[in-house]
PDB file with SEQRES, HELIX, SHEET and CRYST1 records, atoms N, CA, C and O in Angstrom:
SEQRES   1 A   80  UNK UNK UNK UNK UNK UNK UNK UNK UNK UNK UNK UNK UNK          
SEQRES   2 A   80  UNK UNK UNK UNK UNK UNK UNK UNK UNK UNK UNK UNK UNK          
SEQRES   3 A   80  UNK UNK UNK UNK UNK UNK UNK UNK UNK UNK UNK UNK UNK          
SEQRES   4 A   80  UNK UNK UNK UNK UNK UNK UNK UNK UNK UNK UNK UNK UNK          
SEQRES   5 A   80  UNK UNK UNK UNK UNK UNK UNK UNK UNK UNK UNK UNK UNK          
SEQRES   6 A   80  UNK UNK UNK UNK UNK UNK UNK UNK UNK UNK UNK UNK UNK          
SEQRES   7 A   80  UNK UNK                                                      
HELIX    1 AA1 UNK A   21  UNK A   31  1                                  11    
HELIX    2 AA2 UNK A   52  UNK A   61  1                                  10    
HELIX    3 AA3 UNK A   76  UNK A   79  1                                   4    
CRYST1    1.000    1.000    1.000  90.00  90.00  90.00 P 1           1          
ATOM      1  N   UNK A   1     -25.163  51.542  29.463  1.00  0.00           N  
ATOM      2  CA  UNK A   1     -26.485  51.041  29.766  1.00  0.00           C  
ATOM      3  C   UNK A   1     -26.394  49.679  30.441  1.00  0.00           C  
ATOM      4  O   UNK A   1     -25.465  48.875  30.362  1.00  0.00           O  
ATOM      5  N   UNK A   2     -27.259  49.599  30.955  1.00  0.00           N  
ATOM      6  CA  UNK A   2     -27.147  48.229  32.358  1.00  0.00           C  
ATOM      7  C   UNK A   2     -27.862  47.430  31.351  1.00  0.00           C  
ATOM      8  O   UNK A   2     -28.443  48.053  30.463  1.00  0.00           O  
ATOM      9  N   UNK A   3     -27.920  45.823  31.353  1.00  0.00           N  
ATOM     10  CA  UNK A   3     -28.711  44.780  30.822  1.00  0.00           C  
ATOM     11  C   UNK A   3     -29.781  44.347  31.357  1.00  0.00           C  
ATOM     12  O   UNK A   3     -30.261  45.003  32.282  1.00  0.00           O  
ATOM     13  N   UNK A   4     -30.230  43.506  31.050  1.00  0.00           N  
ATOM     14  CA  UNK A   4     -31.657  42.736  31.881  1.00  0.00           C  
ATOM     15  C   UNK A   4     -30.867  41.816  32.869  1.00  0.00           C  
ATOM     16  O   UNK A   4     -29.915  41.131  32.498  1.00  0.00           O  
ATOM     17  N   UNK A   5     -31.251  41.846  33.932  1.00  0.00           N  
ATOM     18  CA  UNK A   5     -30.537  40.657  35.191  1.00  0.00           C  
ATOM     19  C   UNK A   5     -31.268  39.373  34.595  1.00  0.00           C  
ATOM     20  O   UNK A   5     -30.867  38.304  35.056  1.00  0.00           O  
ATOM     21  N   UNK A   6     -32.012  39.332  33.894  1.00  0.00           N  
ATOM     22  CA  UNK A   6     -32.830  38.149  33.588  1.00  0.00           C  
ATOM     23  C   UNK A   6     -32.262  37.155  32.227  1.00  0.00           C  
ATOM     24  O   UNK A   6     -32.042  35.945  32.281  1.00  0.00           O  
ATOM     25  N   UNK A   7     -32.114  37.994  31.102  1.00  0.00           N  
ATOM     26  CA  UNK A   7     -32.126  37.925  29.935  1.00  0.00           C  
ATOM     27  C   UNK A   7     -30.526  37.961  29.175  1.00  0.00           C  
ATOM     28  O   UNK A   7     -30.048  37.239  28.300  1.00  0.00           O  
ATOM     29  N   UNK A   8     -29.907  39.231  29.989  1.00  0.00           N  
ATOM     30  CA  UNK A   8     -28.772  39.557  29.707  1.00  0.00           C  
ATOM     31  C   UNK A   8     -28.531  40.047  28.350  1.00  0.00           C  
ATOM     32  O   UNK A   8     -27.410  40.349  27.940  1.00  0.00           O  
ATOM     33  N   UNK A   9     -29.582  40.119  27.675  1.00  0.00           N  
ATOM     34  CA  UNK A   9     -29.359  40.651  26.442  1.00  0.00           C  
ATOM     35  C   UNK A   9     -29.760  42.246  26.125  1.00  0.00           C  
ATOM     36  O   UNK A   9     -28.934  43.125  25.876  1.00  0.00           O  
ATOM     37  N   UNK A  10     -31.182  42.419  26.188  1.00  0.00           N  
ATOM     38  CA  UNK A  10     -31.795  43.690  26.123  1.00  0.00           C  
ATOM     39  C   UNK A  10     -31.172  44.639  26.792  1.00  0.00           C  
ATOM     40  O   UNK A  10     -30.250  44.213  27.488  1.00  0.00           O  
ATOM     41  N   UNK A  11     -31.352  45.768  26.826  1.00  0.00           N  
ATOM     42  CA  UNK A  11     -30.708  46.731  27.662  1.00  0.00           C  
ATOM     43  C   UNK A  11     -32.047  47.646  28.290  1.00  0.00           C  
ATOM     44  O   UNK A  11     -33.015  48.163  27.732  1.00  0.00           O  
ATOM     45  N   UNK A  12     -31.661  47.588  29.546  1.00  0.00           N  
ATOM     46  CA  UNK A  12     -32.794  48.261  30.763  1.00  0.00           C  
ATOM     47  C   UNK A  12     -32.679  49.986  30.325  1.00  0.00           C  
ATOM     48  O   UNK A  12     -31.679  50.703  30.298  1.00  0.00           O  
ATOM     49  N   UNK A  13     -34.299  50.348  29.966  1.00  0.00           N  
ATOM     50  CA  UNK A  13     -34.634  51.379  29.735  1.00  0.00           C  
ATOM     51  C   UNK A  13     -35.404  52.060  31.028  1.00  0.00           C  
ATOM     52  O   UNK A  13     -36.265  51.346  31.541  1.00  0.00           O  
ATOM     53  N   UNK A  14     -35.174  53.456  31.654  1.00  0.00           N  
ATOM     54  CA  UNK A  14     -36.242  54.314  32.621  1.00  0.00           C  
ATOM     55  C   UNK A  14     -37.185  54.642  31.897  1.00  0.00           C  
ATOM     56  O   UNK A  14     -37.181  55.597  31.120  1.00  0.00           O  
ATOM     57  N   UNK A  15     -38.607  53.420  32.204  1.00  0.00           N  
ATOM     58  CA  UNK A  15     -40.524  53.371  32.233  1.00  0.00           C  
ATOM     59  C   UNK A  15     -41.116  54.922  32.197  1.00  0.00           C  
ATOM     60  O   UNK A  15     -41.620  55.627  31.323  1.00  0.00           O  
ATOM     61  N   UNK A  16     -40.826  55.067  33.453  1.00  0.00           N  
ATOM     62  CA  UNK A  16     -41.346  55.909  34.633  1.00  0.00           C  
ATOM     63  C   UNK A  16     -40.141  56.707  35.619  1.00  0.00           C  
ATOM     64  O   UNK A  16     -38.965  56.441  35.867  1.00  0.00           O  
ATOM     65  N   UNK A  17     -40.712  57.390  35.876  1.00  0.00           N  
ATOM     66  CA  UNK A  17     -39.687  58.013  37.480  1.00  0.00           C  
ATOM     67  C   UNK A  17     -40.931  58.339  37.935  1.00  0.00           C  
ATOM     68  O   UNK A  17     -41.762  59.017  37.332  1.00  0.00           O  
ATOM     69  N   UNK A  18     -41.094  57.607  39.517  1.00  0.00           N  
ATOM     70  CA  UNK A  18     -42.036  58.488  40.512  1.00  0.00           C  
ATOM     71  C   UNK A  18     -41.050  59.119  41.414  1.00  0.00           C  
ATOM     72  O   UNK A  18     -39.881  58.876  41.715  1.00  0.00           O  
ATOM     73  N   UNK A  19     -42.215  60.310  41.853  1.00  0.00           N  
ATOM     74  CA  UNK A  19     -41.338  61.455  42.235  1.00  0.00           C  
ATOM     75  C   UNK A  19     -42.392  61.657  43.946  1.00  0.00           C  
ATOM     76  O   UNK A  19     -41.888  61.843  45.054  1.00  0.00           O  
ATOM     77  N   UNK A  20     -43.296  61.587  43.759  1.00  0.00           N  
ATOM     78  CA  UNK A  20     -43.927  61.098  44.933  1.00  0.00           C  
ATOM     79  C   UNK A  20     -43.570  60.998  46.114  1.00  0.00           C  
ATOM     80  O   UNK A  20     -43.250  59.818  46.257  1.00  0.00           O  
ATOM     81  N   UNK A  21     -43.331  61.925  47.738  1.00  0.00           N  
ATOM     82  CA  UNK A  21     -42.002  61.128  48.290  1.00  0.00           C  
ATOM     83  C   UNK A  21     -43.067  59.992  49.259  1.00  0.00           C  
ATOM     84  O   UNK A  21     -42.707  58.958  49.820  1.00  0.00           O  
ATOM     85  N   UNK A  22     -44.582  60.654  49.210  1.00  0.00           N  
ATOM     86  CA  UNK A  22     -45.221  59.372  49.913  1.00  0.00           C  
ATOM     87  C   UNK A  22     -45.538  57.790  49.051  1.00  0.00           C  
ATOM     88  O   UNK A  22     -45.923  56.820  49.703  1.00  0.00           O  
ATOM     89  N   UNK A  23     -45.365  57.721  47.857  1.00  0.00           N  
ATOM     90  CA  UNK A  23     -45.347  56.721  46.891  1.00  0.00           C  
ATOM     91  C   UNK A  23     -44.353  56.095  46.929  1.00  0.00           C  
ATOM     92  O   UNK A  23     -44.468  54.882  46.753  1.00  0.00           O  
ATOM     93  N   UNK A  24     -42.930  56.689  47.183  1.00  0.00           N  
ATOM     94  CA  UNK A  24     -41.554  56.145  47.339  1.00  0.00           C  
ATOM     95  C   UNK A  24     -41.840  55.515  48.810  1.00  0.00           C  
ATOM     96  O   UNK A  24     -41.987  54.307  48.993  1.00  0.00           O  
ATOM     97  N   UNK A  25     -41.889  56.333  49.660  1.00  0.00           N  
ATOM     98  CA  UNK A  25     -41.822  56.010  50.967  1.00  0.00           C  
ATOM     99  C   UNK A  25     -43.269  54.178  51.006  1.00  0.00           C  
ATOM    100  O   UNK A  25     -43.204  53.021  51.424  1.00  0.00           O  
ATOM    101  N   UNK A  26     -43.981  54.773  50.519  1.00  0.00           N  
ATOM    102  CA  UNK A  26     -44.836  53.060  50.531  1.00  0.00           C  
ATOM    103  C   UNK A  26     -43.724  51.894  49.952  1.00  0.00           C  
ATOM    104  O   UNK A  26     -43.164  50.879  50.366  1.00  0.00           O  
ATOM    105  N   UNK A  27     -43.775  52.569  48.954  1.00  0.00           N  
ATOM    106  CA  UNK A  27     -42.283  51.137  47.853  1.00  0.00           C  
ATOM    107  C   UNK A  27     -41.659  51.099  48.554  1.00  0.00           C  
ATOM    108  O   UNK A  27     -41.255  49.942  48.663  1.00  0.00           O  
ATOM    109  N   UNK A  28     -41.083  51.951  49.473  1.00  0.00           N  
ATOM    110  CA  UNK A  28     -39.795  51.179  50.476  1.00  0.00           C  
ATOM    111  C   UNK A  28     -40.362  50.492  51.564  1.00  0.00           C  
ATOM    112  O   UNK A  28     -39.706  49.483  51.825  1.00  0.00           O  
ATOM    113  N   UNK A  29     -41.076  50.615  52.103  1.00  0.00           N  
ATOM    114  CA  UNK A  29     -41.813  49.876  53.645  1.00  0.00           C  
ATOM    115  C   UNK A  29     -42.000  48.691  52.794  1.00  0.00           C  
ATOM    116  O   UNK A  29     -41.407  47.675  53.158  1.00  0.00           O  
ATOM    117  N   UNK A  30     -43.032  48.608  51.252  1.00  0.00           N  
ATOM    118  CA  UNK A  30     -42.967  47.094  50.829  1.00  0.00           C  
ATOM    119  C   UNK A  30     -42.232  46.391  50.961  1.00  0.00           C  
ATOM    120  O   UNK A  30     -42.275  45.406  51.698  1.00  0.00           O  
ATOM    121  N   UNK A  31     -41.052  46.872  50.004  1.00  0.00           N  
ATOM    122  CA  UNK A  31     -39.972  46.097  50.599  1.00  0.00           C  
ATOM    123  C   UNK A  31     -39.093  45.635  51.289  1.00  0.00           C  
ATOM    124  O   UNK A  31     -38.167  44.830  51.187  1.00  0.00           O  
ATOM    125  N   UNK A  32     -39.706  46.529  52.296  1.00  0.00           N  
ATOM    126  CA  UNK A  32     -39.158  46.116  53.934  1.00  0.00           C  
ATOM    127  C   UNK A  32     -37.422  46.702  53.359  1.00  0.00           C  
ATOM    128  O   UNK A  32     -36.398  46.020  53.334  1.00  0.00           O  
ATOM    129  N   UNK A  33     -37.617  48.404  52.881  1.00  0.00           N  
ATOM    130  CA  UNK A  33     -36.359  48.768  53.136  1.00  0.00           C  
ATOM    131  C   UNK A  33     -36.714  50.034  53.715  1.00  0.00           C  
ATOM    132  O   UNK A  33     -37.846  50.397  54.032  1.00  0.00           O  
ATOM    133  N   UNK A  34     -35.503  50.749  53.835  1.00  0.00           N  
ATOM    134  CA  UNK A  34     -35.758  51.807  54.564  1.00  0.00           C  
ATOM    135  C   UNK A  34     -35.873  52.889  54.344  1.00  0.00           C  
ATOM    136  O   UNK A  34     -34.812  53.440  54.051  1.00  0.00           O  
ATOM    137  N   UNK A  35     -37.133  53.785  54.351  1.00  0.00           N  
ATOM    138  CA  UNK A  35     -37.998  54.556  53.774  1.00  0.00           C  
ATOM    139  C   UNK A  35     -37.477  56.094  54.666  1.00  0.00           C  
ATOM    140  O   UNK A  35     -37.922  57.170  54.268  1.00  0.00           O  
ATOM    141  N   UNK A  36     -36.922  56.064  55.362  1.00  0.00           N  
ATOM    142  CA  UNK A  36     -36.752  57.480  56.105  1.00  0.00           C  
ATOM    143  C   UNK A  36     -34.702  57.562  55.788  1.00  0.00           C  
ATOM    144  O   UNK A  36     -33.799  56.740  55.940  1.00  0.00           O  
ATOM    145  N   UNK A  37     -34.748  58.749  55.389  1.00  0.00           N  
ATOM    146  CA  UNK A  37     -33.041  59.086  54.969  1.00  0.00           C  
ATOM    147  C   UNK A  37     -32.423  58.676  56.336  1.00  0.00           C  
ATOM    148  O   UNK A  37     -33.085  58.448  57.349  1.00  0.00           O  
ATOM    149  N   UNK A  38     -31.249  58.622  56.247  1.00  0.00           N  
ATOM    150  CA  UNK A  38     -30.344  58.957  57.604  1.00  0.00           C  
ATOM    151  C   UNK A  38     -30.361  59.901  58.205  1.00  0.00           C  
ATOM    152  O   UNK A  38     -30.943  60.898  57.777  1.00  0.00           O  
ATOM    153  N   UNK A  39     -29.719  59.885  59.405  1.00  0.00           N  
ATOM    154  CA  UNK A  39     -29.965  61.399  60.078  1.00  0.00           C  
ATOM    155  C   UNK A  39     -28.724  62.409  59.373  1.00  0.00           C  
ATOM    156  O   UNK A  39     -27.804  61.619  59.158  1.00  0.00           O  
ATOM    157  N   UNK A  40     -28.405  63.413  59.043  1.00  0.00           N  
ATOM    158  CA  UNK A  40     -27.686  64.069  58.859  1.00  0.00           C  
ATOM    159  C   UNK A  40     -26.924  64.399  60.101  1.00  0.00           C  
ATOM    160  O   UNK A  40     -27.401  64.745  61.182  1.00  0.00           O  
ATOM    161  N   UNK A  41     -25.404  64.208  59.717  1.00  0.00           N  
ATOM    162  CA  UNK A  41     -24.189  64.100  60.736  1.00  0.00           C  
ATOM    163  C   UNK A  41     -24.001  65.670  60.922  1.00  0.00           C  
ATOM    164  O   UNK A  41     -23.858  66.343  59.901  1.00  0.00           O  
ATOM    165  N   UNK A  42     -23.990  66.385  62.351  1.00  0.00           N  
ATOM    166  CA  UNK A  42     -23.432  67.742  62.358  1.00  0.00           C  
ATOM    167  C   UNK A  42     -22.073  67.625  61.703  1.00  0.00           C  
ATOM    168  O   UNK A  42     -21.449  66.601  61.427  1.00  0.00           O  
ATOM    169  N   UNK A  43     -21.692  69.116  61.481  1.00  0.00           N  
ATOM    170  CA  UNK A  43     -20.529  69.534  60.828  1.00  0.00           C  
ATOM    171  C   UNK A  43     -19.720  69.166  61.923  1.00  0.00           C  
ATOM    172  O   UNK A  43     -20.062  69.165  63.105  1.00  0.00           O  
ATOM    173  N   UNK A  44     -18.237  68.745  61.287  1.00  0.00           N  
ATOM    174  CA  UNK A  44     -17.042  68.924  62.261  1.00  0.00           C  
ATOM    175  C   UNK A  44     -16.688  70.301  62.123  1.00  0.00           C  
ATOM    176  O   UNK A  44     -16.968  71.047  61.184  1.00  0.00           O  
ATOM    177  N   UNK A  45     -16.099  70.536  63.066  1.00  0.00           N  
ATOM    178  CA  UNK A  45     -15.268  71.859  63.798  1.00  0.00           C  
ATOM    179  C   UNK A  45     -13.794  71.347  63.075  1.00  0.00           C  
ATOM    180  O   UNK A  45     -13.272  70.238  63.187  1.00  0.00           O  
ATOM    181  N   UNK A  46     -13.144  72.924  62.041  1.00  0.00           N  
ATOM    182  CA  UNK A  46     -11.987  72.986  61.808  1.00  0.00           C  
ATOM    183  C   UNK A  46     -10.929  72.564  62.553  1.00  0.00           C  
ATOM    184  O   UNK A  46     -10.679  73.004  63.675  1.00  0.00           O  
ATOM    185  N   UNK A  47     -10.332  71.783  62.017  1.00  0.00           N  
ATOM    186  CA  UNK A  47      -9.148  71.345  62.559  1.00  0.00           C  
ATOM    187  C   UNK A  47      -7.528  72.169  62.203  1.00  0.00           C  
ATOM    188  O   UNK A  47      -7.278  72.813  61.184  1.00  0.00           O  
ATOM    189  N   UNK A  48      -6.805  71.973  63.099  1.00  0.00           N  
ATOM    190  CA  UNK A  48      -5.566  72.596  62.518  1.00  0.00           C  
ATOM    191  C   UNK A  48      -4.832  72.159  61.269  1.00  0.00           C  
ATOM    192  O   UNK A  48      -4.873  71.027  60.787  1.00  0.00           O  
ATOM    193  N   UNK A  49      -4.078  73.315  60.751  1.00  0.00           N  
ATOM    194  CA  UNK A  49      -3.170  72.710  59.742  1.00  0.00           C  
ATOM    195  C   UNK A  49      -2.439  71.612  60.260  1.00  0.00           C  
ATOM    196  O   UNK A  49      -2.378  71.322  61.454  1.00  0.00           O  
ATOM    197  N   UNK A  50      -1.954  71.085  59.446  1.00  0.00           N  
ATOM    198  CA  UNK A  50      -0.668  69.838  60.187  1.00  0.00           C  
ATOM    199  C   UNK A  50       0.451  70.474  59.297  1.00  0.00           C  
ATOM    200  O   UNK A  50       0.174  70.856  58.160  1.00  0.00           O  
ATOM    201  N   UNK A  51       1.748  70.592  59.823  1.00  0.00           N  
ATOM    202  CA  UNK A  51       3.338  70.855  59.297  1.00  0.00           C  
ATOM    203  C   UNK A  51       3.737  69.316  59.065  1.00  0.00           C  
ATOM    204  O   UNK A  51       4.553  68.682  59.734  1.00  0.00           O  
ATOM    205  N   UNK A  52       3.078  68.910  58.108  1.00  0.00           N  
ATOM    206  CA  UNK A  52       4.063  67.613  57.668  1.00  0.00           C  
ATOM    207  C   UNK A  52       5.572  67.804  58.011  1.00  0.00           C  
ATOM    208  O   UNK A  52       6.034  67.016  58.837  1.00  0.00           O  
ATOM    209  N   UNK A  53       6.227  68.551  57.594  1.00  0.00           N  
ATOM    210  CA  UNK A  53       7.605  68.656  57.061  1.00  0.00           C  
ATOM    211  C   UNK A  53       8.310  68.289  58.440  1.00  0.00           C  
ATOM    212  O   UNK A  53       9.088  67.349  58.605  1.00  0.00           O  
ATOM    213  N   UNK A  54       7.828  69.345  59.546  1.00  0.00           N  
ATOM    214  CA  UNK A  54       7.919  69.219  61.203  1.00  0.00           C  
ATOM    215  C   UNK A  54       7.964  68.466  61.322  1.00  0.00           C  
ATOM    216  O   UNK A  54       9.093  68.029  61.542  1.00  0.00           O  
ATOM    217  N   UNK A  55       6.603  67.326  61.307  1.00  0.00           N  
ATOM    218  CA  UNK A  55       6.282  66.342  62.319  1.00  0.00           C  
ATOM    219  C   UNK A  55       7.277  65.460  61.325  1.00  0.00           C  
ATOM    220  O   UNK A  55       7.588  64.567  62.113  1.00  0.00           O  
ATOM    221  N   UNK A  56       7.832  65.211  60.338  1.00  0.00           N  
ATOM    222  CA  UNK A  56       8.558  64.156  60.058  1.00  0.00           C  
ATOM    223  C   UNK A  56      10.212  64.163  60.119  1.00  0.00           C  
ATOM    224  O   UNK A  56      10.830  63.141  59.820  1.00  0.00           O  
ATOM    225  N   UNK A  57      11.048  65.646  60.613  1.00  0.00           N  
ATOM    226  CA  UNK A  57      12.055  66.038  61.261  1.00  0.00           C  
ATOM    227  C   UNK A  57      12.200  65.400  62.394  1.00  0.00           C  
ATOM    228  O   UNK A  57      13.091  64.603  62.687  1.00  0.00           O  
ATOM    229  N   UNK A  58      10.525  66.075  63.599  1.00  0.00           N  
ATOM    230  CA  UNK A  58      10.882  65.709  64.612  1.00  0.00           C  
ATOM    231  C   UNK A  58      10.730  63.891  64.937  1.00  0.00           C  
ATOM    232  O   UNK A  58      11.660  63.488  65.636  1.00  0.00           O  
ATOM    233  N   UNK A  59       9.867  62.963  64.591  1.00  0.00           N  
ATOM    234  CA  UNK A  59       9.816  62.220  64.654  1.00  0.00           C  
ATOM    235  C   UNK A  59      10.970  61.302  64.028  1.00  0.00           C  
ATOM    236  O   UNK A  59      10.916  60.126  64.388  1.00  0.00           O  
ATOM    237  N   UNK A  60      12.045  61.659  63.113  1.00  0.00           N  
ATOM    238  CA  UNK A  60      13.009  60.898  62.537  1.00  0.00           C  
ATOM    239  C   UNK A  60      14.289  60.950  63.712  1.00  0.00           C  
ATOM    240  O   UNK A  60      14.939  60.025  64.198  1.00  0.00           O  
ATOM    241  N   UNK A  61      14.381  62.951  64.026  1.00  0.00           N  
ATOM    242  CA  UNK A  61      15.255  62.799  65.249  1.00  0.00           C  
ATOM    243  C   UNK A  61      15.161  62.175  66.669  1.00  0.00           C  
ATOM    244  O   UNK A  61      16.147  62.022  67.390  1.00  0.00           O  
ATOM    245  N   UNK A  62      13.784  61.799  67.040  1.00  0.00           N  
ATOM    246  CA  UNK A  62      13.324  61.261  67.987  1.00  0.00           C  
ATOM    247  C   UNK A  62      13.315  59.837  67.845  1.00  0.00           C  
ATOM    248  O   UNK A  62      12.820  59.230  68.794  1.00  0.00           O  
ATOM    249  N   UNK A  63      13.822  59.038  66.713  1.00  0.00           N  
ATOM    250  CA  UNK A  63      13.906  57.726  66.724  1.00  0.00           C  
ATOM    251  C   UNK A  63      15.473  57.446  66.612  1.00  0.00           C  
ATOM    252  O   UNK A  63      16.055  56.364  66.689  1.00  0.00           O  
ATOM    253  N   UNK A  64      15.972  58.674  66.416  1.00  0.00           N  
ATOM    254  CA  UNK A  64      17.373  58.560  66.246  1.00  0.00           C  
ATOM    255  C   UNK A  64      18.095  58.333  65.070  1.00  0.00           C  
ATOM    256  O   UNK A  64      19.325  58.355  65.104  1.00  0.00           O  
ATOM    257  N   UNK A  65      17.376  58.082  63.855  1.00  0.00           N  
ATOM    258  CA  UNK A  65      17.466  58.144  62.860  1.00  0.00           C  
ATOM    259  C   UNK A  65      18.487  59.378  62.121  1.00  0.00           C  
ATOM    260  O   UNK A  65      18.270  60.585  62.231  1.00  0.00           O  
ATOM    261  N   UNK A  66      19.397  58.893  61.512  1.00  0.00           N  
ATOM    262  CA  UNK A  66      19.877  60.034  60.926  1.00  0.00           C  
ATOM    263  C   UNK A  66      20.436  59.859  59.442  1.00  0.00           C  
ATOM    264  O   UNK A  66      20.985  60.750  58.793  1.00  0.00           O  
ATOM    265  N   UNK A  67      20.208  58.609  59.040  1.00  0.00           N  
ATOM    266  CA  UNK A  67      20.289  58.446  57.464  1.00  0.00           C  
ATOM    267  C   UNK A  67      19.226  59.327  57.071  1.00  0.00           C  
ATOM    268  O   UNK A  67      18.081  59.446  57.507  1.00  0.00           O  
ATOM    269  N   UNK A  68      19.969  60.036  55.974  1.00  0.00           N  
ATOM    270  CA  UNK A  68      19.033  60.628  54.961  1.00  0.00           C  
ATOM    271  C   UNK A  68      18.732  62.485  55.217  1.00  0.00           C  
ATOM    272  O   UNK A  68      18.138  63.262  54.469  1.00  0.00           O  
ATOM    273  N   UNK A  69      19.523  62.801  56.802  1.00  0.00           N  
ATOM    274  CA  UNK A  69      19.377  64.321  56.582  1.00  0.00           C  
ATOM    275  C   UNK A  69      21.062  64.655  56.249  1.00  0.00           C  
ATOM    276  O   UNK A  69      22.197  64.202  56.397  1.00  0.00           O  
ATOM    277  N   UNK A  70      20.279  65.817  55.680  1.00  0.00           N  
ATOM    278  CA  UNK A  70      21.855  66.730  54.944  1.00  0.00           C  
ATOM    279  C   UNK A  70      21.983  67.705  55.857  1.00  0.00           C  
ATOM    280  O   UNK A  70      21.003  68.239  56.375  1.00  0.00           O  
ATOM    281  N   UNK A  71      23.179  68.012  56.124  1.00  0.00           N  
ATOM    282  CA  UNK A  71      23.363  69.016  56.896  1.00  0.00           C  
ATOM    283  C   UNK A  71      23.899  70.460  55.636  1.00  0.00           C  
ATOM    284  O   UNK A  71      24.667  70.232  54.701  1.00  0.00           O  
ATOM    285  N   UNK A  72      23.254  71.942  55.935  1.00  0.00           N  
ATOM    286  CA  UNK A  72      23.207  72.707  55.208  1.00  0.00           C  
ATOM    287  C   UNK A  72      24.144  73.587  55.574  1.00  0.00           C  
ATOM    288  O   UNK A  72      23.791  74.392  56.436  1.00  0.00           O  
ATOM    289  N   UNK A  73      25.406  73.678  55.105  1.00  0.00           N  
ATOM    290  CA  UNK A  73      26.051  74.708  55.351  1.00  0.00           C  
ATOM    291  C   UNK A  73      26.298  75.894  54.400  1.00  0.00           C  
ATOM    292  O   UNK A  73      26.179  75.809  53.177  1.00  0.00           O  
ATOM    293  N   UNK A  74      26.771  77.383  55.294  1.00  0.00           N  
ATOM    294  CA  UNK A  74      26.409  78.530  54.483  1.00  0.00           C  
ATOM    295  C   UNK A  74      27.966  78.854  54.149  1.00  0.00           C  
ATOM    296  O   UNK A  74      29.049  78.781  54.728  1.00  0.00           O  
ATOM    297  N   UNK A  75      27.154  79.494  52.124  1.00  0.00           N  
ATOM    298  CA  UNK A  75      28.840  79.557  51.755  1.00  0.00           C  
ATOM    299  C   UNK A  75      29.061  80.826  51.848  1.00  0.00           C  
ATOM    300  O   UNK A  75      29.761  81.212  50.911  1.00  0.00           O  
ATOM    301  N   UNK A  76      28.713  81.798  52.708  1.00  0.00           N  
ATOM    302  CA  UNK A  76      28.935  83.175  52.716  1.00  0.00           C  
ATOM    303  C   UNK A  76      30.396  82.738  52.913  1.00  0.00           C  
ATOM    304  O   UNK A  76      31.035  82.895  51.872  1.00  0.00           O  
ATOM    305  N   UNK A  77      31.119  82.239  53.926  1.00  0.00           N  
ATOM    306  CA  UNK A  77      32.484  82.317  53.853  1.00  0.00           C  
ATOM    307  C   UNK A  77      33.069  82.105  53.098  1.00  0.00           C  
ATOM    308  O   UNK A  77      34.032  82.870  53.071  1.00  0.00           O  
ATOM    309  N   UNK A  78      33.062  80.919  51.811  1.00  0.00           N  
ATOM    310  CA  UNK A  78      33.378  80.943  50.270  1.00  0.00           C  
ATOM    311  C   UNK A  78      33.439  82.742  49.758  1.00  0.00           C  
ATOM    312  O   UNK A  78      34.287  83.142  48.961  1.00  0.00           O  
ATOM    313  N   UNK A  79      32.600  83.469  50.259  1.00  0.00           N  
ATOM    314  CA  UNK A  79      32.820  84.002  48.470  1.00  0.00           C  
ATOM    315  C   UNK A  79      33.709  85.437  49.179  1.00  0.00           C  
ATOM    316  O   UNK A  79      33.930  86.460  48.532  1.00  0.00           O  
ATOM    317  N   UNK A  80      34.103  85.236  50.523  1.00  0.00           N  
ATOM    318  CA  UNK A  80      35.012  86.143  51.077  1.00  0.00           C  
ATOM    319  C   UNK A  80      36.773  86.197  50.599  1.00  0.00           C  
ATOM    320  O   UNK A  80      37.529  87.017  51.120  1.00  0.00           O  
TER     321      UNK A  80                                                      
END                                                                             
């Protein structure tokens, strides 16, 4: 529960709820706030997956970087 901004002691109870949207809309022009919602943003358009794993291969070999990859070799010839 929120306090009194005034008092700091009591704790701020909901009076009333107006539900009104032309009663709201007056209370906001009073107070010179703004009484009409935002416009609602169209949807974005799906974007692609991203391959993390890719883009951080290719970008490590492209800086030249080569601490930190393992090279994977196959033990099929071991078990011959």
């Amino acid at each position: 529960m929120a306090t009194c901004p005034f008092c700091h002691q009591e704790a701020l109870r909901i009076s009333t709820a107006i539900t009104p949207a032309e009663v709201i809309k007056n209370i906001l022009r009073h107070l010179k706030l703004a009484a009409d919602p935002p416009p609602i943003a169209p949807a974005r358009s799906r974007q692609e997956t991203f391959d993390w794993g890719a883009s951080a291969l290719s970008s490590r070999l492209a800086s030249g970087a080569t601490t930190g990859l393992r090279r994977y070799v196959s033990r099929e010839d071991d078990t011959a």
